[in-house]
C-alpha positions as CSV (number, residue, x, y, z in Angstrom):
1,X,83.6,87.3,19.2
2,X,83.5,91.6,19.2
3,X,80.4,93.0,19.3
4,X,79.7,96.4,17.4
5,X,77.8,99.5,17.7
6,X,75.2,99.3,15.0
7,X,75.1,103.1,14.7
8,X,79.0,103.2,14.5
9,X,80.3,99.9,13.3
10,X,83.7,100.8,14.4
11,X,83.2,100.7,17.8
12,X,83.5,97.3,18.9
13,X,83.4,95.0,22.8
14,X,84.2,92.3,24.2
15,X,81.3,90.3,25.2
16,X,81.8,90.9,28.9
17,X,81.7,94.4,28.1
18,X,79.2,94.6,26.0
19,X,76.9,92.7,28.2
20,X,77.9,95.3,31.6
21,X,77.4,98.4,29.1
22,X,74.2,96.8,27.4
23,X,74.2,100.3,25.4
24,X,77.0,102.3,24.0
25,X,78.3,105.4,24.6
26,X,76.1,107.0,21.7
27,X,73.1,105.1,22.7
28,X,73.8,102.5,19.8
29,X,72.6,98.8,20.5
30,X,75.3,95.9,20.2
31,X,75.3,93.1,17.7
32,X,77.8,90.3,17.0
33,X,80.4,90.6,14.5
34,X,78.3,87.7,12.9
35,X,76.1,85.3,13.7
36,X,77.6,81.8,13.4
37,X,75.7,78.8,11.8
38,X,74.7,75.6,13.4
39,X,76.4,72.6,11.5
40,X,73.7,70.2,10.1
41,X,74.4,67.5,12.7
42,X,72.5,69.5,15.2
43,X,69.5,70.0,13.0
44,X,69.5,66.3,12.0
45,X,69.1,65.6,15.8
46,X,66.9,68.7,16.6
47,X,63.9,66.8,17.0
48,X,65.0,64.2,19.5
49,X,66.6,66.9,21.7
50,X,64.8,68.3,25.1
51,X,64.7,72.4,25.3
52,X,67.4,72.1,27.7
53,X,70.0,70.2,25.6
54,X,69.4,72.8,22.3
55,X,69.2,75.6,24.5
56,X,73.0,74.9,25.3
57,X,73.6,74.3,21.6
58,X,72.7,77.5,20.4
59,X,73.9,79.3,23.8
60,X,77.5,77.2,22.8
61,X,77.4,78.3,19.2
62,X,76.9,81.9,20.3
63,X,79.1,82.2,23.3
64,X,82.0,79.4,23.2
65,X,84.7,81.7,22.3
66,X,83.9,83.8,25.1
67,X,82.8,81.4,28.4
68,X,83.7,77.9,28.8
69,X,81.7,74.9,28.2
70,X,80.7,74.0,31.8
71,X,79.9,77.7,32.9
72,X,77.8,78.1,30.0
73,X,76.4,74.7,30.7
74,X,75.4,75.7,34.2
75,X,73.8,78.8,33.1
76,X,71.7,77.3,30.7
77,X,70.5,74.5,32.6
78,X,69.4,76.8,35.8
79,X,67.9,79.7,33.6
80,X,65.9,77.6,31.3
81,X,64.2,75.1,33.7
82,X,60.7,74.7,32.5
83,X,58.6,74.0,29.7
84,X,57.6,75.6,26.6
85,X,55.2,73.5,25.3
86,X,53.3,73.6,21.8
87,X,50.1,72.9,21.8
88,X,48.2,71.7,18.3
89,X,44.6,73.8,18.4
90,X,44.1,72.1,15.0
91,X,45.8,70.5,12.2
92,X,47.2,73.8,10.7
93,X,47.6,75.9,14.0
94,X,49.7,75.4,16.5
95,X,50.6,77.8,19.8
96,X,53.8,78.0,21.3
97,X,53.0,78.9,25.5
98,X,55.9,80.7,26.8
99,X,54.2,81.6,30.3
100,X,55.8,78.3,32.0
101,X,58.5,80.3,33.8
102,X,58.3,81.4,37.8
103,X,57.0,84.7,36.3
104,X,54.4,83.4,34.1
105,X,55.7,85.7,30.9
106,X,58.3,84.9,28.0
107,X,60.6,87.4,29.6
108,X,61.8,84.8,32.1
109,X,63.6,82.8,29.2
110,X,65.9,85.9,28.8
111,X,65.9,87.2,32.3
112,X,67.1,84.8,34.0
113,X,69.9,83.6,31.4
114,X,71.4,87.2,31.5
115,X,71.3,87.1,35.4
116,X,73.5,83.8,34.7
117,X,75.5,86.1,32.5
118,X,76.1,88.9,34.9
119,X,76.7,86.6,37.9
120,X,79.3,84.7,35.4
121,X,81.2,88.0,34.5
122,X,80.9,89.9,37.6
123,X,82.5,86.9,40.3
124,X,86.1,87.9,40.2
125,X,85.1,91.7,40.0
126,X,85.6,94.1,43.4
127,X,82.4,96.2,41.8
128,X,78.5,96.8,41.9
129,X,76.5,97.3,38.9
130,X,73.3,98.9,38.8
131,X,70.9,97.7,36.2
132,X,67.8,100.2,35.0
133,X,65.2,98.8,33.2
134,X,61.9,100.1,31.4
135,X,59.2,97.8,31.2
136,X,55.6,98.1,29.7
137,X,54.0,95.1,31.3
138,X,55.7,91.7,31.7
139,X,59.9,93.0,31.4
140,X,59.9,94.4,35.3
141,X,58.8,91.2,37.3
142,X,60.8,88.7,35.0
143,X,64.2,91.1,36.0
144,X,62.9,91.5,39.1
145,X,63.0,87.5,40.5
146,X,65.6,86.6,37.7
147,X,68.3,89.4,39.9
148,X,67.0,89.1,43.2
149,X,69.7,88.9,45.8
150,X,72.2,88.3,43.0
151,X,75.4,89.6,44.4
152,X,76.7,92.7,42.8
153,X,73.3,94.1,41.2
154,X,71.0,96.6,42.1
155,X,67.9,96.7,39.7
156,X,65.8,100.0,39.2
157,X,62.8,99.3,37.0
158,X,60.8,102.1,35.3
159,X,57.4,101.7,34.7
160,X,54.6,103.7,33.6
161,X,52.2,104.9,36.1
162,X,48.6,103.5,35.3
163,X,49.3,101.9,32.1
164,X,50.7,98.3,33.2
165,X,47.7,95.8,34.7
166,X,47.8,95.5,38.4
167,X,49.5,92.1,38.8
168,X,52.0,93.1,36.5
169,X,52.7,96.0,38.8
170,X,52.6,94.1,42.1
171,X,55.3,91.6,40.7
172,X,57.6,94.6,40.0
173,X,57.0,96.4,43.0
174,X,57.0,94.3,46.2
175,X,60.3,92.5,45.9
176,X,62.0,95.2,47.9
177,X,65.9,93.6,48.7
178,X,68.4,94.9,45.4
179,X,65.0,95.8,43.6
180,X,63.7,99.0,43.3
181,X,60.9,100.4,41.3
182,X,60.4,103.9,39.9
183,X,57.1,104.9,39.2
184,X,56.7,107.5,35.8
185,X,54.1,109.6,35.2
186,X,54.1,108.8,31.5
187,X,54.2,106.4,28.8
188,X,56.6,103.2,27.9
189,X,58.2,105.1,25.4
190,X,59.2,108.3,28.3
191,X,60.6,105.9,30.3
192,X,62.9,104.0,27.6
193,X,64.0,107.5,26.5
194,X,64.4,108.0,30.8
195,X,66.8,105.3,30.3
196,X,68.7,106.1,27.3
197,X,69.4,109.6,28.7
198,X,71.0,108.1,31.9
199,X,73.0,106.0,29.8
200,X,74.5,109.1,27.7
201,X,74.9,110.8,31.1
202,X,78.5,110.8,31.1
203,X,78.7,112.3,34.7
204,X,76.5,109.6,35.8
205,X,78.0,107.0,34.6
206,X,81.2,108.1,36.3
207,X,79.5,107.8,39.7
208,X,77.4,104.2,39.1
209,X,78.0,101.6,36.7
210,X,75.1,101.1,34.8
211,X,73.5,98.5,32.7
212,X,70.1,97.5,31.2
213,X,68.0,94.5,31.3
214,X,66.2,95.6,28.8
215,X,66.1,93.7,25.2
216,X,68.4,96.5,24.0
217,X,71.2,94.2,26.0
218,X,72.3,91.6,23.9
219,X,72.4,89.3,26.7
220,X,68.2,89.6,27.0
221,X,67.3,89.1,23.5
222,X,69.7,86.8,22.3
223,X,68.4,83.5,24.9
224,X,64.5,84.1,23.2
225,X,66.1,82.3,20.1
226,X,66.2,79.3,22.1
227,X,62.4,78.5,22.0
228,X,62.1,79.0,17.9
229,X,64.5,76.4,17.7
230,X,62.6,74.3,20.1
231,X,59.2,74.8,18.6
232,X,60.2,73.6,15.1
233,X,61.2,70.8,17.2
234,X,58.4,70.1,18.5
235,X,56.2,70.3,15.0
236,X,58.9,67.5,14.1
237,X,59.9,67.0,10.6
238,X,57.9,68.2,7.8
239,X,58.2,69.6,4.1
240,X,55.7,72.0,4.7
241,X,56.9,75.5,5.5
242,X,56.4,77.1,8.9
243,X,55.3,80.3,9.8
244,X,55.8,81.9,13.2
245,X,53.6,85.4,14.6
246,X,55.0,87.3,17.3
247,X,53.5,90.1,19.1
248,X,55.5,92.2,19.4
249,X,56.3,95.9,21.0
250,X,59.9,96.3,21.2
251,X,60.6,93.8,18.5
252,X,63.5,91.8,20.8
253,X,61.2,88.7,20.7
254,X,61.0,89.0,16.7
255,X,64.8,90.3,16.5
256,X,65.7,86.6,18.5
257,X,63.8,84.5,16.2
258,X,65.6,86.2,12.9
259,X,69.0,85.4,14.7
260,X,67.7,81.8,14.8
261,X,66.3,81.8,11.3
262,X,70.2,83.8,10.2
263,X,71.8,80.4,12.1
264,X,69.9,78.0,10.5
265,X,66.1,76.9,11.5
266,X,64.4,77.0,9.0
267,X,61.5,78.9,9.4
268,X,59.9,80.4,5.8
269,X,58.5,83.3,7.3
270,X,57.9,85.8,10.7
271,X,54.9,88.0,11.2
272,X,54.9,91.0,13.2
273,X,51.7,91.4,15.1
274,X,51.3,94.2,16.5
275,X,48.2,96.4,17.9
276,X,47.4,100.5,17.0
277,X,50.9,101.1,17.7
278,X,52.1,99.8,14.0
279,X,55.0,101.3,12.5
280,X,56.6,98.4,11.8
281,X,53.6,97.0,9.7
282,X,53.2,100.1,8.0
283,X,56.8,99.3,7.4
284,X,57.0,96.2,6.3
285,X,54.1,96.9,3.7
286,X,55.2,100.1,2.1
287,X,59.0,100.5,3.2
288,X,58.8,103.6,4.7
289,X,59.1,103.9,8.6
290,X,57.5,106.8,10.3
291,X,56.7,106.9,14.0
292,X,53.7,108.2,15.1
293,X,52.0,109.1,18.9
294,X,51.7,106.1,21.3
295,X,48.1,104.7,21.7
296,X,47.2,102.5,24.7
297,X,45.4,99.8,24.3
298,X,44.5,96.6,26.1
299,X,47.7,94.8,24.7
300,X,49.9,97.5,27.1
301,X,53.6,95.3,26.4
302,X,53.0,96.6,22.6
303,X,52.2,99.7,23.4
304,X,55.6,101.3,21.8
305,X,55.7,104.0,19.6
306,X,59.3,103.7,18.9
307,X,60.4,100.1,19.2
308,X,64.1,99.8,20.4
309,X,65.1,96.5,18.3
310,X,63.8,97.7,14.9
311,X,67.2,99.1,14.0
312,X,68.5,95.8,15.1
313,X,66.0,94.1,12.6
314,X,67.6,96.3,9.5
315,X,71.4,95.7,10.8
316,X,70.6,91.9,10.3
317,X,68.8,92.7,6.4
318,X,72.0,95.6,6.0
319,X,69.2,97.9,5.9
320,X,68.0,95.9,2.5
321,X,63.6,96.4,2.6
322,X,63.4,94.1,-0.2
323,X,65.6,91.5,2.2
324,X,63.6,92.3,5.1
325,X,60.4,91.9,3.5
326,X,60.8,88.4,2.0
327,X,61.4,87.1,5.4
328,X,58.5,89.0,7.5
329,X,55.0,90.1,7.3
330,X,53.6,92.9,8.8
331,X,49.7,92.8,10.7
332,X,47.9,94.9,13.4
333,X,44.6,95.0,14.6
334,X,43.2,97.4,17.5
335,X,41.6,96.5,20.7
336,X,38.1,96.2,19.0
337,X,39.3,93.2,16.9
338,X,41.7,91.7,20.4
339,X,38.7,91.3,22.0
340,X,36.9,89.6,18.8
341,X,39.6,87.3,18.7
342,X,40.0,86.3,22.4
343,X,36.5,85.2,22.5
344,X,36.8,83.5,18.5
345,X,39.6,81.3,20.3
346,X,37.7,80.6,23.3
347,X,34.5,79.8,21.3
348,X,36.1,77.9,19.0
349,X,39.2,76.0,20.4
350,X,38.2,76.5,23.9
351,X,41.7,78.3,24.2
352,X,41.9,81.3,27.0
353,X,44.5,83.7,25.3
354,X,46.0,86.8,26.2
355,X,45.3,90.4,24.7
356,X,49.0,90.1,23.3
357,X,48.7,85.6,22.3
358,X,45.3,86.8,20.7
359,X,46.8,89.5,18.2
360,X,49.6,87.4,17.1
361,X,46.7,84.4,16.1
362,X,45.2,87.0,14.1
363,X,48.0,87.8,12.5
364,X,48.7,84.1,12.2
365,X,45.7,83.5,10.1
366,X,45.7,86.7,8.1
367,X,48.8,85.5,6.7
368,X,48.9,81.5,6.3
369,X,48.5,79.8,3.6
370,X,46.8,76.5,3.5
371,X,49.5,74.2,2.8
372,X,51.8,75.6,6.0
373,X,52.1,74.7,9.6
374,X,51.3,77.9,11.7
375,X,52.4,79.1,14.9
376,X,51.5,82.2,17.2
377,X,53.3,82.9,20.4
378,X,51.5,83.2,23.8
379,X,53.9,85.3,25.8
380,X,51.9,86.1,28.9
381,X,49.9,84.0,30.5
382,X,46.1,85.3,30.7
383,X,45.6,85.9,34.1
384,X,48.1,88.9,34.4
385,X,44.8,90.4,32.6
386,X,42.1,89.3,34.1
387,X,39.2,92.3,33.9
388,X,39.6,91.8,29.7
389,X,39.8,88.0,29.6
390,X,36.9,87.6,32.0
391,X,34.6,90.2,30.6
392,X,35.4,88.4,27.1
393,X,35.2,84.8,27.7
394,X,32.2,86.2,30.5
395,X,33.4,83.3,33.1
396,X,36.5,84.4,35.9
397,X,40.0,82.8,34.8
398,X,41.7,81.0,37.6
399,X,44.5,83.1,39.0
400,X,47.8,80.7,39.4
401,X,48.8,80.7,43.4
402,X,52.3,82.4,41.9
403,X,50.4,85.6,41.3
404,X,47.6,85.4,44.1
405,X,50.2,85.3,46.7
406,X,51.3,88.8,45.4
407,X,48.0,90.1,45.8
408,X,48.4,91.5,49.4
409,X,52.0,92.1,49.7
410,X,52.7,95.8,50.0
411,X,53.5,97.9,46.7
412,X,57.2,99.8,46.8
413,X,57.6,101.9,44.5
414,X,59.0,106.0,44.2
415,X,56.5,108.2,41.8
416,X,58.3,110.8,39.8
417,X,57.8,113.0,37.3
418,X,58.4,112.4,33.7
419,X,61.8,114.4,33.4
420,X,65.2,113.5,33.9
421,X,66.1,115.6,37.0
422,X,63.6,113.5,38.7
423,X,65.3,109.9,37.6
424,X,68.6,111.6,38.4
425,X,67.2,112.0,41.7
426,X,65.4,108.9,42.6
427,X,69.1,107.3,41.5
């Protein structure tokens, strides 16, 4: 399998190289040369499978012509080690958790599969790669533990100063070992464009091999197709069509459940839920895409103005709106209506969500009809927010001892200004 620059579709990589680069020399994102379908067999046993067993399955489908059986086996089976459980709130609503991983966020599916991936491709190699990462919120700690001490790899991670909740940052930034964070002064979107700048540095990448953890690498995003496939396993069979709302920021979680849906699973339609920060919506319901300003809001992992993925979305639709709009919905609500909803799911299904779970059940119900099973994606789990879920559901959520004992542990992290002689620098 080649993988090909979507902004020059005759530029085209080896897997192992394409996973190492993450990002192409014209700071053009990587997608197979197609995505390969699952043979009916393994949907005819889909719903008697543990996550484990599909996981491999779709991993095989996906990767076989590029990493033999029992590597790929290995990496599956010591990435994706815990369980994504749905959870019926009521006949016609469902929620898929994905917080069950040593992180407590959805990025841990991906994470720690790509660190399989890297470990996999860089054993017989006499070289160290340095991976540089932007994170809004949950990206930074799931690298951080998925490549600690892994042999070859030094992680920087970019984060915005001030705009990520404190948990979040004390995962990211008291690792220390092969992790290092990199404080911003700025937004999500300054440090993504940080990134993409170091990666068209052509001196730069003379001097240190670099890489990205982000969902831009194929190896990140692809993984997060696992759990769509394992969620309409859990619903179990059923003629009535199933929905799926995602929140989404960069749009790699959304991106991973279209690959799934291109392979196969059927699932009749994706909404995008997103908060102020809504180009895609506005998208999706007129066809035109303009960016506009970042706002910050409460949902701070959405909080992208220019979402990497979305051209991603369009290469899979060959840029067809009309395509791309039969298969997804578009909804977005600001941090008024979040809070609404939190406290409309703890009131009513005794459900503690997350700012980001809570948009994505909005978006759920603005768009289902009655005669479909529903599901909305929890991707964080609600404690990493703890001053919006307490004030909203007015009693104190329990903090999991995986996040208290980072409480006191001493933040690391370099504060530099938002240009690029300063990253250059801090590098």
């Amino acid at each position: 399998m080649t993988y090909y620059n979507i902004n020059n579709p005759s530029e085209k990589e080896s897997l192992k190289n394409a996973v190492l680069k993450s990002i192409t020399s014209e700071t053009g994102l990587f997608m197979p040369e197609r995505i390969p379908q699952l043979p009916t067999s393994f949907f005819e046993n889909l719903y008697s499978m543990n996550l484990q067993e599909i996981a491999f399955e779709v991993a095989k489908a996906m990767f076989s012509e590029d990493i033999e059986e029992s590597a790929l086996k290995k990496i599956v089976y010591e990435a994706i080690n815990f369980e994504i459980p749905l959870k019926a709130l009521d006949n016609h609503i469902h929620v898929l958790e994905l917080f069950h991983g040593p992180t407590l966020a959805f990025k841990d599916v991906g994470a720690r599969f790509m660190a399989g991936l890297f470990e996999y491709f860089l054993k017989d190699d006499n070289q160290e790669v340095t991976i540089l990462v932007a994170t809004s919120g949950d990206t930074g700690g799931a690298v951080a533990d998925a490549f600690y001490n892994k042999n070859g790899v030094n992680v920087c991670i970019l984060y915005p100063s001030g705009k990520v909740s404190h948990l979040q940052e004390r995962q990211l930034t008291t690792m220390g070992g092969n992790i290092r964070a990199i404080e911003v002064k700025g937004n999500f979107d300054d440090c993504q464009q940080l990134v993409k700048q170091a990666f068209s540095d052509k001196e730069l990448n003379q001097r240190i091999n670099l890489t990205s953890a982000n969902s831009i690498n194929f190896a990140r995003l692809f993984p997060q197709s696992f759990y769509y496939f394992y969620a309409v396993a859990q619903i179990g069979k059923t003629e009535k069509p199933i929905y799926i709302s995602v929140p989404s920021g960069n749009f790699g979680n959304l991106t991973a459940g279209l690959i799934a849906k291109k392979m196969g699973l059927n699932i009749h339609t994706f909404i995008a839920s997103t908060n102020s920060n809504h180009a895609v919506p506005d998208y999706l319901e007129t066809g035109n895409y303009e960016t506009h300003p970042i706002q910050f809001t409460i949902s701070n992992a959405m909080d992208v103005a220019k979402p990497s993925n979305f051209p991603r979305m369009l290469a899979l639709y060959n840029q067809e709106y009309k395509l791309i709009h039969q298969d997804i919905l578009g909804y977005w609500c600001d941090d008024e209506q979040t809070r609404k909803v939190m406290k409309e799911l703890f009131d009513t299904y005794r459900y503690i969500a997350d700012p980001h779970g809570a948009i994505a059940y909005d978006g759920l119900r603005h768009h289902l009809p009655e005669n479909a099973i529903g599901v909305f994606l929890e991707s964080a789990h609600p404690s990493k927010f703890p001053e919006e879920v307490n004030k909203v559901i007015g009693t104190e959520i329990q903090i999991p001892d995986a996040l208290m004992s980072l409480m006191n542990r001493e933040k690391k992290a370099v504060l530099i200004e938002n240009d690029y002689k300063s990253l250059l620098k801090a590098l």
